[in-house]
C-alpha positions in Angstrom: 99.7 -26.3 -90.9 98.5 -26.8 -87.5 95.4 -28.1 -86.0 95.4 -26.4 -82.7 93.2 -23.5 -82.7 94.6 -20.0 -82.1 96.2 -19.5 -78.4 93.6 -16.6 -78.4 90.9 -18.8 -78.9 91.2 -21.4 -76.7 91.6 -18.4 -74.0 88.4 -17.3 -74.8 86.4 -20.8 -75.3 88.2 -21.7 -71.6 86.7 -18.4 -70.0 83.1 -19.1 -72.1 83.1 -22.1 -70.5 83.9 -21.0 -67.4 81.0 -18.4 -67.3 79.0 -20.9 -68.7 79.5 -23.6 -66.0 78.6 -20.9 -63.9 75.7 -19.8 -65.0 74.4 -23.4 -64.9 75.4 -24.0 -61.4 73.3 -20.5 -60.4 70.5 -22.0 -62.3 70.7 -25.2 -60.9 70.8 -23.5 -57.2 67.6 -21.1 -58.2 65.9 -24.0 -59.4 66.2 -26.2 -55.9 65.4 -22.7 -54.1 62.6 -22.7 -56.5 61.6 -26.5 -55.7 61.7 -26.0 -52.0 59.5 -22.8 -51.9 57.0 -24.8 -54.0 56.8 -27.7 -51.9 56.1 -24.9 -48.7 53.9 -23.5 -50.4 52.1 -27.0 -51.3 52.4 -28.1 -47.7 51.1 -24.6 -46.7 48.0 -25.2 -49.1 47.2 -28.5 -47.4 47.8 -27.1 -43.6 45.4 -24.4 -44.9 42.7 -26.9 -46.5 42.6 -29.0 -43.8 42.0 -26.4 -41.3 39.0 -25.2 -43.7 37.7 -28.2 -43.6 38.1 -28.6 -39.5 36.3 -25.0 -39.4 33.5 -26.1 -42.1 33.3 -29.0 -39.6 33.0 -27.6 -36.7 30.6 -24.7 -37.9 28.3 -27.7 -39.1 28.3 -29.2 -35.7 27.5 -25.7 -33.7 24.6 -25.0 -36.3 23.3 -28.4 -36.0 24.0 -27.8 -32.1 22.3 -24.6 -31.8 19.0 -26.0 -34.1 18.6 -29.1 -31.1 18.7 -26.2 -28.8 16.5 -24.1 -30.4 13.9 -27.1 -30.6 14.1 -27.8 -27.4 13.9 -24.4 -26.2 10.6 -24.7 -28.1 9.6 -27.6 -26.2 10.1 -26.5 -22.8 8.1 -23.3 -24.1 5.1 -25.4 -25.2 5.6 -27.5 -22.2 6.0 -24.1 -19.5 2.8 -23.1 -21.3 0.5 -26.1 -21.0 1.5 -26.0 -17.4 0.5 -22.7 -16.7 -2.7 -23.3 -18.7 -3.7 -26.6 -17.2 -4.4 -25.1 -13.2 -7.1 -22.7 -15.0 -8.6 -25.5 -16.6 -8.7 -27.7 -13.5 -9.9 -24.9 -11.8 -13.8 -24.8 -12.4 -13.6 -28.8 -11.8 -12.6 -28.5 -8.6 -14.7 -25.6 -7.9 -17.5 -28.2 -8.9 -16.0 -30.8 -6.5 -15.6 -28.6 -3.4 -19.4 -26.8 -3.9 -20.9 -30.6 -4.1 -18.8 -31.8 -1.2 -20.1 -28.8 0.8 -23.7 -29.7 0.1 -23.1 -33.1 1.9 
């Protein structure tokens, strides 16, 4: 009796193989494809994060820039208004001073 499988068989086991080899290969090509898109993606995500954080950043600054602005906005307001207040109250004192200079 022989040991070598039917002719048929190893035909068949030969072309299984084949397919099989195949299949692998395809799956080993997806999976790279798969790895690459997921490292883009990743890469992506961090181009994406820091430029959140840049705009976070920068909108911090602008607020913090606009609040030193609106201060001293405030301050040159107070200051406009003390000076537009002040020649009414110097006014009757110098009334006072020309009236007793005049009596001399």
């Amino acid at each position: 009796a022989s040991t070598e499988p039917p002719l048929g068989y190893t035909r068949l086991q030969t072309a299984s193989t084949r397919r099989l080899h195949t299949a692998s290969t395809r799956l080993q090509t997806a999976s790279t494809r798969l790895q690459t898109a997921s490292t883009s993606l990743h890469s992506a995500s961090t181009r994406h994060h820091s430029a959140s954080t840049r705009h976070h950043t920068a909108s911090t600054r602008l607020h913090s820039a606009s609040t030193r602005l609106h201060l001293a906005s405030t301050r040159l307001q107070t200051a406009s208004t003390r000076l537009q207040t002040a020649p009414t109250s110097l006014h009757p004192a110098s009334t006072r001073h020309h009236s007793a200079s005049t009596r001399h």
